[in-house]
C-alpha positions as a Markdown table, in Angstrom:
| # | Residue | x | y | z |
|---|---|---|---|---|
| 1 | Unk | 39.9 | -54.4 | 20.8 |
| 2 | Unk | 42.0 | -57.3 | 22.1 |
| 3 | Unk | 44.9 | -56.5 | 25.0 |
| 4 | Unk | 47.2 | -58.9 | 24.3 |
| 5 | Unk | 50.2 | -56.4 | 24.6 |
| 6 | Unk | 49.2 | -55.2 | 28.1 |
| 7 | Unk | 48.1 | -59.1 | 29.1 |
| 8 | Unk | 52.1 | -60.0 | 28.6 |
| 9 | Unk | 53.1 | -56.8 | 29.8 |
| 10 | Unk | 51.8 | -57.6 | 33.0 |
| 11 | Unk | 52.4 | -61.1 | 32.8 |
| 12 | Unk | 56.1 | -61.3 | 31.9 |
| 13 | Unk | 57.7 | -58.0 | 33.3 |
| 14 | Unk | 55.4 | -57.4 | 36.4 |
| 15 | Unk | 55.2 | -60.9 | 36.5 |
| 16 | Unk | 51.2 | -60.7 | 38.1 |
| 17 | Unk | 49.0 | -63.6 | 38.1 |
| 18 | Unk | 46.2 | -64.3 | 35.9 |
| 19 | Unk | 43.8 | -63.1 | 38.3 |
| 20 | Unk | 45.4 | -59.7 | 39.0 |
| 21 | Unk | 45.8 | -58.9 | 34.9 |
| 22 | Unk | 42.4 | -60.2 | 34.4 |
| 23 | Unk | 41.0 | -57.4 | 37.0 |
| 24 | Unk | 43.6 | -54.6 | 35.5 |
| 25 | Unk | 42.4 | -55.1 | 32.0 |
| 26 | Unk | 39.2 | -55.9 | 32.1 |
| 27 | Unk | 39.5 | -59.7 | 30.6 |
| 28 | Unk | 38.4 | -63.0 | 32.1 |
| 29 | Unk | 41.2 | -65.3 | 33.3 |
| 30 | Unk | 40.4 | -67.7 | 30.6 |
| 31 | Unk | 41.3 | -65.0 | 28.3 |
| 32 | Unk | 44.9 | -64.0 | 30.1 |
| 33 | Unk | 45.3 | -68.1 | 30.3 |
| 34 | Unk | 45.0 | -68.3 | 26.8 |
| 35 | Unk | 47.3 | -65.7 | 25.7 |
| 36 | Unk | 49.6 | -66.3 | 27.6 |
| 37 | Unk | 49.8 | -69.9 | 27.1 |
| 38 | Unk | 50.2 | -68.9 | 22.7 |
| 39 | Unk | 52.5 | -66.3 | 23.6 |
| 40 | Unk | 54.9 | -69.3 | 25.3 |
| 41 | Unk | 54.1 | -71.5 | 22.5 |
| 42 | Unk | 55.3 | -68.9 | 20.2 |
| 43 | Unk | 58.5 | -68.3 | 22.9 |
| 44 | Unk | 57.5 | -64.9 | 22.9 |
| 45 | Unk | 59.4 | -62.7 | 26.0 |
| 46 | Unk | 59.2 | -59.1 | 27.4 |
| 47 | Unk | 60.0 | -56.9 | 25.6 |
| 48 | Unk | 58.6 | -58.1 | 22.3 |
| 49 | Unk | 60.4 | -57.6 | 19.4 |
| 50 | Unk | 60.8 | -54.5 | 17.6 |
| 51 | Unk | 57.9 | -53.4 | 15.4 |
| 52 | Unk | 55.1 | -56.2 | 16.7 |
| 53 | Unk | 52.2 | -54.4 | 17.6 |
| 54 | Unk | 48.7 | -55.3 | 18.1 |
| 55 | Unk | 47.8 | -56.2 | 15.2 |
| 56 | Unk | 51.2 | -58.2 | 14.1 |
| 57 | Unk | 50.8 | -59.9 | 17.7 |
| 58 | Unk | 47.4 | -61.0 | 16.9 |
| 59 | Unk | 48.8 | -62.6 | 13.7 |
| 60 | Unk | 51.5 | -64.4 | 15.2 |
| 61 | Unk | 49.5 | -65.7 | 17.8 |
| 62 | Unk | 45.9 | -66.2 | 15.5 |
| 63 | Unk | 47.7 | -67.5 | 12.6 |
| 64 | Unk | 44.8 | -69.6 | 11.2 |
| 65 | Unk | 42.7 | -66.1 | 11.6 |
| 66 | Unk | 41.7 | -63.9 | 8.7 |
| 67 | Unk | 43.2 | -66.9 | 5.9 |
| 68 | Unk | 41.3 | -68.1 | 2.7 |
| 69 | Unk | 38.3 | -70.7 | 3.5 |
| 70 | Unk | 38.5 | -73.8 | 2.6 |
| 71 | Unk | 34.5 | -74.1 | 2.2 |
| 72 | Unk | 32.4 | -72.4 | -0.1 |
| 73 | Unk | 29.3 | -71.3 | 1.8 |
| 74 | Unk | 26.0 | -72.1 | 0.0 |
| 75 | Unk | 24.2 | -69.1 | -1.2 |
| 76 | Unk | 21.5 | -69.9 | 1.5 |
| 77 | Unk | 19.0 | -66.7 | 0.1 |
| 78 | Unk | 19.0 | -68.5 | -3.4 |
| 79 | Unk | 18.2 | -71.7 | -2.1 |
| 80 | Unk | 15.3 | -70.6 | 0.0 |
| 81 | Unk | 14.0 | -68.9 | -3.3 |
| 82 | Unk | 14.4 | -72.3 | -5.1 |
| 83 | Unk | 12.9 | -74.2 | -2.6 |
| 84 | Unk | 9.3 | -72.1 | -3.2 |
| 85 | Unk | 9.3 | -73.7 | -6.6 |
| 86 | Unk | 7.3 | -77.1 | -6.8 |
| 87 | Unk | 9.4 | -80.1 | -6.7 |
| 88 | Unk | 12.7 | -78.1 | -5.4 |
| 89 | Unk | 13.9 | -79.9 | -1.9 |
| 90 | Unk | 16.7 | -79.4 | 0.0 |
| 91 | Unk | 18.3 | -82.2 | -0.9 |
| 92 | Unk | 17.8 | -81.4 | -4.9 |
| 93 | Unk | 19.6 | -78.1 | -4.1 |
| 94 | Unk | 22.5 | -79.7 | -2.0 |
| 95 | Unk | 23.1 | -81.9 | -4.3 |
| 96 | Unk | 23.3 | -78.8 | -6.9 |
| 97 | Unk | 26.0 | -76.8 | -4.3 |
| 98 | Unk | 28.4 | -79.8 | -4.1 |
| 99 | Unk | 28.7 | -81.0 | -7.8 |
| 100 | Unk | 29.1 | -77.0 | -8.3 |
| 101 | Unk | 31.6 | -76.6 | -5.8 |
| 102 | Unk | 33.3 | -79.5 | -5.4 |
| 103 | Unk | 36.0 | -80.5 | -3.1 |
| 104 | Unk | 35.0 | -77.1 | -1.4 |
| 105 | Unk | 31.5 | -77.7 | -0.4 |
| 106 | Unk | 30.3 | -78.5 | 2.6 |
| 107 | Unk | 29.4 | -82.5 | 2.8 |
| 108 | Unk | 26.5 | -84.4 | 4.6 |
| 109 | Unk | 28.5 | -84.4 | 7.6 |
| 110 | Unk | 27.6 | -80.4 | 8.5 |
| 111 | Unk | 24.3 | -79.2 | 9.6 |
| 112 | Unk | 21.4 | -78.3 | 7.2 |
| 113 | Unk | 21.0 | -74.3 | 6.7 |
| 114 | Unk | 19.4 | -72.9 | 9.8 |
| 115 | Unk | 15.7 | -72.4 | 9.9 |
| 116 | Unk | 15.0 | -75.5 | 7.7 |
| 117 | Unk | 11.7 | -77.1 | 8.0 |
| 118 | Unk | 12.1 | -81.6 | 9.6 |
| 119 | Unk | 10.4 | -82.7 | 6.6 |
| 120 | Unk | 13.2 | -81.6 | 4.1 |
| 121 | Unk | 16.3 | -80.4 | 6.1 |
| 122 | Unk | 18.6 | -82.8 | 4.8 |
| 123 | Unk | 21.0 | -81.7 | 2.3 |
């Protein structure tokens, strides 16, 4: 569970340092850095406004979080199934995902499946 409201609690009305909240709840200072330094992007003060809690906080701050993909993932299971047919490569079934997909898939740029064999990792 995150602790963003007690992080700027401490921050902004006890007015601590990083160090001090980190010990209190339990966080690294990297972590109290870090939301502290979205809440003052966002201009966020003590007290917050009315009805932001946890979870509302986490959106403001996280807004990118918990949206729609904009990559399909390959159905990785599948393709290993394929590629235990004769003449079915990696590369075959890549080239399958994208023209399926389309502007969604993945391209050449990102990493082969994980676990792929040298000899035919390329998609």
């Amino acid at each position: 569970m995150r602790k963003i409201t007690a992080v700027l609690r401490l921050k902004l009305a006890a007015g601590l340092s990083h160090e001090q909240i980190a010990r209190a709840v339990g966080l690294s200072k990297g972590a109290v850095n870090k939301y502290v330094s979205l809440a003052e992007a966002q201009g966020l003060s003590w007290p917050l406004p009315e009805g932001l809690d946890e979870a509302a906080l986490e959106v403001r701050l996280y807004p990118s979080r918990g949206g729609v993909r904009d990559r399909v993932e390959p159905d990785y299971g599948a393709m290993h199934t394929e590629l235990r047919r004769k003449g079915v490569t990696w590369q075959l079934l890549w080239a399958e995902y994208v023209a399926e997909v389309g502007d969604g898939a993945y391209r050449d740029s990102q990493p082969p499946p994980a676990g792929a064999e040298d000899g035919d990792a390329s998609p």
